[in-house]
Biopython code that builds the backbone (N, CA, C, O; Angstrom):
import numpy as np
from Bio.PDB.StructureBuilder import StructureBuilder

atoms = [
    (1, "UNK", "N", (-51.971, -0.366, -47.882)),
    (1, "UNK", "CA", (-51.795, 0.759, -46.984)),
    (1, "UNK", "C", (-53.067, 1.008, -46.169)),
    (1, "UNK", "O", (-52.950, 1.476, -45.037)),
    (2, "UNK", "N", (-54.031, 0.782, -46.569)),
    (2, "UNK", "CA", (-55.224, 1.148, -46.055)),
    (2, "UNK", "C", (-55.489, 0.416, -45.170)),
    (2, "UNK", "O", (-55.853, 0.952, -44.124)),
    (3, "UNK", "N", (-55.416, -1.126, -45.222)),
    (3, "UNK", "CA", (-55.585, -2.563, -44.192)),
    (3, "UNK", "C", (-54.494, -1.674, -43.098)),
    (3, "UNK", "O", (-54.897, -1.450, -41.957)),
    (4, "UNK", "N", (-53.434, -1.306, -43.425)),
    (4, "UNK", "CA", (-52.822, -1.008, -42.293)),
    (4, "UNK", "C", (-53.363, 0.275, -41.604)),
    (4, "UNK", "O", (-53.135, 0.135, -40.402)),
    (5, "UNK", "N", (-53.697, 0.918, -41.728)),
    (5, "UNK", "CA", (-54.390, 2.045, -41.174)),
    (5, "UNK", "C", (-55.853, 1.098, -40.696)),
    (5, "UNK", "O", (-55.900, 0.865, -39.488)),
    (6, "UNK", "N", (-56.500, 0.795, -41.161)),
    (6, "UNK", "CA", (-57.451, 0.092, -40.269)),
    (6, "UNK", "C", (-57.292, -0.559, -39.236)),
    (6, "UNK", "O", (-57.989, -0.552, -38.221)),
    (7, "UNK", "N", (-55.918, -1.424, -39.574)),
    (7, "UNK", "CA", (-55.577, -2.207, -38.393)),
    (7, "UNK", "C", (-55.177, -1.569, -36.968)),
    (7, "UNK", "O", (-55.463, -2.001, -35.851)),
    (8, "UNK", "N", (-54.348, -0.284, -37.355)),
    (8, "UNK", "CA", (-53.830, 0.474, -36.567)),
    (8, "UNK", "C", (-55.126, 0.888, -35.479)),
    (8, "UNK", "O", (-55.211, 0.503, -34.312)),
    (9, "UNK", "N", (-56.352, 2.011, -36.393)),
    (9, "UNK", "CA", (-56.903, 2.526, -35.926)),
    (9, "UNK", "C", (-58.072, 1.061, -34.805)),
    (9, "UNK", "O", (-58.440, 1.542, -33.734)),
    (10, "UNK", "N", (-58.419, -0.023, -34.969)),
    (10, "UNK", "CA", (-58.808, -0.675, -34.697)),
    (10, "UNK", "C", (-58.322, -0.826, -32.888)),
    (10, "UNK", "O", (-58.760, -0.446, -31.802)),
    (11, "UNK", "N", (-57.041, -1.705, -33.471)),
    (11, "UNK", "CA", (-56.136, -1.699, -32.506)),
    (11, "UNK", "C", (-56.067, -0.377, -31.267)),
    (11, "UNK", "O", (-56.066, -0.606, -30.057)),
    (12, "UNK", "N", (-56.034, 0.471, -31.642)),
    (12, "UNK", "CA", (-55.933, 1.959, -30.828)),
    (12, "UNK", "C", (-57.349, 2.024, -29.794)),
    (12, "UNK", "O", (-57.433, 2.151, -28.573)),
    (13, "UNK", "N", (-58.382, 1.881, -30.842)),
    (13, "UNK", "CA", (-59.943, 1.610, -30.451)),
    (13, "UNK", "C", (-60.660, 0.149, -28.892)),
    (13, "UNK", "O", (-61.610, 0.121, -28.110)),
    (14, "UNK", "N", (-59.504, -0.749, -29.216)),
    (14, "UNK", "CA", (-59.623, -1.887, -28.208)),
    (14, "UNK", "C", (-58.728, -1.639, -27.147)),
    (14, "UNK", "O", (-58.868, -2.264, -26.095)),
    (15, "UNK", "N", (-57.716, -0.705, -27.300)),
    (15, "UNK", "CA", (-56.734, -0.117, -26.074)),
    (15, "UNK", "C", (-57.619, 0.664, -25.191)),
    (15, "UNK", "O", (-57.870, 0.572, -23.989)),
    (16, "UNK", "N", (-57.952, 1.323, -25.964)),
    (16, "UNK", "CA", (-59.181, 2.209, -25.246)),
    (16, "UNK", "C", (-60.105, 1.845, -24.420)),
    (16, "UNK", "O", (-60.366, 2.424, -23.365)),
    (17, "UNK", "N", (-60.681, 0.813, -24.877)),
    (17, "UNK", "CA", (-61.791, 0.644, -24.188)),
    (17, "UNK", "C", (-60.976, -0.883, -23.339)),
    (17, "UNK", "O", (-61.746, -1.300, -22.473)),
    (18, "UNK", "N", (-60.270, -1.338, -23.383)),
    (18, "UNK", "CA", (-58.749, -2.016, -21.967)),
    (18, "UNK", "C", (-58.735, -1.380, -20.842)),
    (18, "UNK", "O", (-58.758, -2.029, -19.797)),
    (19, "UNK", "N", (-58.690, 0.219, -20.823)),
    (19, "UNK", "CA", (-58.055, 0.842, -20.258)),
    (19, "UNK", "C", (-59.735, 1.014, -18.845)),
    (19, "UNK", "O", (-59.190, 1.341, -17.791)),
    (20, "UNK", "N", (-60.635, 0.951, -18.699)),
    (20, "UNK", "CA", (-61.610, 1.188, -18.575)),
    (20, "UNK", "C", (-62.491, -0.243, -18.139)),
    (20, "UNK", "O", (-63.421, -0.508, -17.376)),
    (21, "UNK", "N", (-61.495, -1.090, -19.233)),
    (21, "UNK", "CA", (-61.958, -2.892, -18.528)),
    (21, "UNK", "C", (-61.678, -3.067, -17.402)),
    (21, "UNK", "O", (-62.395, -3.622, -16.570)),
    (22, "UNK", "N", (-60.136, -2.425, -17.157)),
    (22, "UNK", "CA", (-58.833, -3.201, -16.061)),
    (22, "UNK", "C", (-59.602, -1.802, -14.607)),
    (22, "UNK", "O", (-59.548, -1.635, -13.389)),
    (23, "UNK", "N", (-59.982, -1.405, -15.347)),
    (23, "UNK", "CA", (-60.219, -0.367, -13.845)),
    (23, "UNK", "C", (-61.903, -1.156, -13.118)),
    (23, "UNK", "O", (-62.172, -1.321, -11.928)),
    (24, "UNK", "N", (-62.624, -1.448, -14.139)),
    (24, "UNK", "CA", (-63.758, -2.147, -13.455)),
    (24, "UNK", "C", (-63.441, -3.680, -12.667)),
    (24, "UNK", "O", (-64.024, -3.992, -11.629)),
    (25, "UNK", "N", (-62.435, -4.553, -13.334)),
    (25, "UNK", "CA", (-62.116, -5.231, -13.067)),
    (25, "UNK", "C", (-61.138, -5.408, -11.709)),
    (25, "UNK", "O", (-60.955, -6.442, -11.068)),
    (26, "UNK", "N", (-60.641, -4.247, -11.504)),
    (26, "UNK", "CA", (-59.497, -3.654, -10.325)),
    (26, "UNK", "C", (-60.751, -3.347, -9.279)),
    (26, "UNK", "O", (-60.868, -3.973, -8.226)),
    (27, "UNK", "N", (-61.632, -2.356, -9.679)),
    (27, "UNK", "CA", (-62.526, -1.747, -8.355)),
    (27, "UNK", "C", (-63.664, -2.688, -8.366)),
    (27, "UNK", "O", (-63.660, -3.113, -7.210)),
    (28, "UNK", "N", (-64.573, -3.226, -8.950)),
    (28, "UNK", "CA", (-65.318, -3.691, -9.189)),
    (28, "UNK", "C", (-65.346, -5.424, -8.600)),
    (28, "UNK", "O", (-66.276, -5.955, -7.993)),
    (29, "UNK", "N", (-64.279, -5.939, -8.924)),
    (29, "UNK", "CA", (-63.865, -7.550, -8.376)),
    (29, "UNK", "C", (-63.355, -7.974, -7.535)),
    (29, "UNK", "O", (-63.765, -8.686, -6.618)),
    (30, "UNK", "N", (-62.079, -7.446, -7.835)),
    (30, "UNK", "CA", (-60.750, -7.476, -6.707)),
    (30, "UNK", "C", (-61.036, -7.015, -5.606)),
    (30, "UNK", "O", (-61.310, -7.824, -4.720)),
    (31, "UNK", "N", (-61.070, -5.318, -5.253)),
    (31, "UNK", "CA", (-61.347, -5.238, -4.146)),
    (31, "UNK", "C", (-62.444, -4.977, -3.346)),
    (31, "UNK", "O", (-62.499, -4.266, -2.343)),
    (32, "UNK", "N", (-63.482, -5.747, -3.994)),
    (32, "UNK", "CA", (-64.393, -6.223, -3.266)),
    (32, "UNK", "C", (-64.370, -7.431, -2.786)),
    (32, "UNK", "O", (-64.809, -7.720, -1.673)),
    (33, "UNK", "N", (-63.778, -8.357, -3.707)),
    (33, "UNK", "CA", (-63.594, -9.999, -3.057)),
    (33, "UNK", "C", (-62.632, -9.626, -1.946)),
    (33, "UNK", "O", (-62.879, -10.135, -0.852)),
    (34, "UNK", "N", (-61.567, -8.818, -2.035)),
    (34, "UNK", "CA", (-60.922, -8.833, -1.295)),
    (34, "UNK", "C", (-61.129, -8.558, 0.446)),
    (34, "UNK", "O", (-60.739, -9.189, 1.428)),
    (35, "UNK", "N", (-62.208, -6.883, 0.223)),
    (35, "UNK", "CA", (-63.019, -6.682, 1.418)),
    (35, "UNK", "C", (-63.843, -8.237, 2.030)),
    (35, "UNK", "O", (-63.988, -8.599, 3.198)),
    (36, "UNK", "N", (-64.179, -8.765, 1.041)),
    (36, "UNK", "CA", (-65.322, -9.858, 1.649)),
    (36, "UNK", "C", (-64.432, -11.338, 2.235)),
    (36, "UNK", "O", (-64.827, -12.083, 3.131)),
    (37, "UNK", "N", (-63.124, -11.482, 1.423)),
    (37, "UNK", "CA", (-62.327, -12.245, 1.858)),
    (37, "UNK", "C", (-61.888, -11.671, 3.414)),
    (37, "UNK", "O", (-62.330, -12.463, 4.247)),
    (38, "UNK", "N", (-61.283, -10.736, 3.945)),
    (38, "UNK", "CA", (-60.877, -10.063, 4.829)),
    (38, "UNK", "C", (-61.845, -10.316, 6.359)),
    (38, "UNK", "O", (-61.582, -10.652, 7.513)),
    (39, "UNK", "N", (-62.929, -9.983, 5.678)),
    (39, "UNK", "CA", (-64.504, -10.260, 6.508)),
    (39, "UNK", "C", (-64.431, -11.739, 6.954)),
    (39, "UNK", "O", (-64.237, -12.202, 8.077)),
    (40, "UNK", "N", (-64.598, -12.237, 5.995)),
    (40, "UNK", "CA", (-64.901, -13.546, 6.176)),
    (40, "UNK", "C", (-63.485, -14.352, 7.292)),
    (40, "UNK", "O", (-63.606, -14.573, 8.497)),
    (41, "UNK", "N", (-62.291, -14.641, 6.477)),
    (41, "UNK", "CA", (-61.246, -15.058, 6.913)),
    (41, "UNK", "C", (-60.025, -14.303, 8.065)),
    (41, "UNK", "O", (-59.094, -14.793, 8.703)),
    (42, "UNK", "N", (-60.516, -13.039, 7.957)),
    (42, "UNK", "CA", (-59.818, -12.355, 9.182)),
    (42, "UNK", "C", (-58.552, -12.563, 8.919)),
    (42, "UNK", "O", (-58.307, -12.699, 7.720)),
    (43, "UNK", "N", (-57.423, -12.652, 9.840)),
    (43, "UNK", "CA", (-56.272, -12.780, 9.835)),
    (43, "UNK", "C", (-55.454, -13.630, 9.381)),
    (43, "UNK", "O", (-54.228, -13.607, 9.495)),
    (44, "UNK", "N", (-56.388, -14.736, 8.627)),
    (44, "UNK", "CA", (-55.483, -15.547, 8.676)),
    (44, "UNK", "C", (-55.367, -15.245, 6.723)),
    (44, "UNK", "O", (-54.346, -15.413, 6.056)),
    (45, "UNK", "N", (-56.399, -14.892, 6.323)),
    (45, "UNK", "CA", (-56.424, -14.382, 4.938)),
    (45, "UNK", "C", (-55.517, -13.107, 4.767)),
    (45, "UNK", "O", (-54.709, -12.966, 3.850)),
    (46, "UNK", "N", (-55.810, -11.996, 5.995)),
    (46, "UNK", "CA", (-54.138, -11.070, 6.000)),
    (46, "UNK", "C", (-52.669, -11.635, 5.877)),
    (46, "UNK", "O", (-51.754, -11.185, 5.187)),
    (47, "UNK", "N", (-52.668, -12.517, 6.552)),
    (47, "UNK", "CA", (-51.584, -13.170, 6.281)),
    (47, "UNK", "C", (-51.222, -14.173, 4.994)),
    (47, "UNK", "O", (-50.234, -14.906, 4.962)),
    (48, "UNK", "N", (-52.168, -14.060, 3.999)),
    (48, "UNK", "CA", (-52.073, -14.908, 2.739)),
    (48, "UNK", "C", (-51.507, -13.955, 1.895)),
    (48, "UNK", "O", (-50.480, -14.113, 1.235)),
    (49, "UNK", "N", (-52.190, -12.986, 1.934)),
    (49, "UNK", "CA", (-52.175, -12.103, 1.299)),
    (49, "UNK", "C", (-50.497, -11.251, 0.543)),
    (49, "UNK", "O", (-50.187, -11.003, -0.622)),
    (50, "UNK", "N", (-49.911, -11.071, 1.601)),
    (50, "UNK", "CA", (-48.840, -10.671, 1.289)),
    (50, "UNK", "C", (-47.689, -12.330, 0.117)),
    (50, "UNK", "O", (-46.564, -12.132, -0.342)),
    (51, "UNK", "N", (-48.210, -13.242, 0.020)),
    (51, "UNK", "CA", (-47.983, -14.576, -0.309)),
    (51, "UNK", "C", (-48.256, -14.498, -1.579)),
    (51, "UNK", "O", (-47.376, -14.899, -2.342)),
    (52, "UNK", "N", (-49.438, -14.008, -2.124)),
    (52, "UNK", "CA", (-49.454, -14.248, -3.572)),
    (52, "UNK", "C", (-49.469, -12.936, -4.153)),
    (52, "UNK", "O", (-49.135, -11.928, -3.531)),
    (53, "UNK", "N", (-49.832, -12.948, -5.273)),
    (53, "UNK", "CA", (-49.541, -11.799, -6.545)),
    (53, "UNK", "C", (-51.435, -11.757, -6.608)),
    (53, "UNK", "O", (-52.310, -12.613, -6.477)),
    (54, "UNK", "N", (-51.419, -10.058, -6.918)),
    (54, "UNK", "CA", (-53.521, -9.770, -7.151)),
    (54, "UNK", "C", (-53.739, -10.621, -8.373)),
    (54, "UNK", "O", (-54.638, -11.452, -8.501)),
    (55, "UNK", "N", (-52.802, -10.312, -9.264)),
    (55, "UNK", "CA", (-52.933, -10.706, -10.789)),
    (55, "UNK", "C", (-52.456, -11.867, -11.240)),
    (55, "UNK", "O", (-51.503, -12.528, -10.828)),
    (56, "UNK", "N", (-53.287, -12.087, -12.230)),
    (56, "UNK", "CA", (-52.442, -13.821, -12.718)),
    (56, "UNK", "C", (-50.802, -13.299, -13.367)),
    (56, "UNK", "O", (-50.000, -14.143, -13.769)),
]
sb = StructureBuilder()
sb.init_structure("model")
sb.init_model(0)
sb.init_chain("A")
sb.init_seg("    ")
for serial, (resi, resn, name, xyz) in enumerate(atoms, 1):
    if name == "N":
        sb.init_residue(resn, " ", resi, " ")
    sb.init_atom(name, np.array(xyz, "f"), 0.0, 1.0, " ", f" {name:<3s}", serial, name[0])
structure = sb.get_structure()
């Protein structure tokens, strides 16, 4: 019973700190490559864009 309560609380503990990954990873990567892609490639990277998915 106890392994399971550890596991639980563990588990709960790495959600947490997920939640806080995906937002640095969202503001922090993405749409900055994205600004710099935009810069760089202009229109023709606007037009890629709608083509693929942000995320794997």
């Amino acid at each position: 019973m106890f392994e399971l309560i550890l596991y639980e609380y563990r588990a709960r503990k790495l959600f947490l700190l997920l939640i806080p990954l995906l937002i640095v990873v969202q503001k922090g990567i993405i749409e900055r490559e994205e600004a710099y892609l935009t810069r760089k490639f202009g229109n023709d990277y606007m037009s890629y864009q709608p083509q693929v998915r942000r995320w794997f």
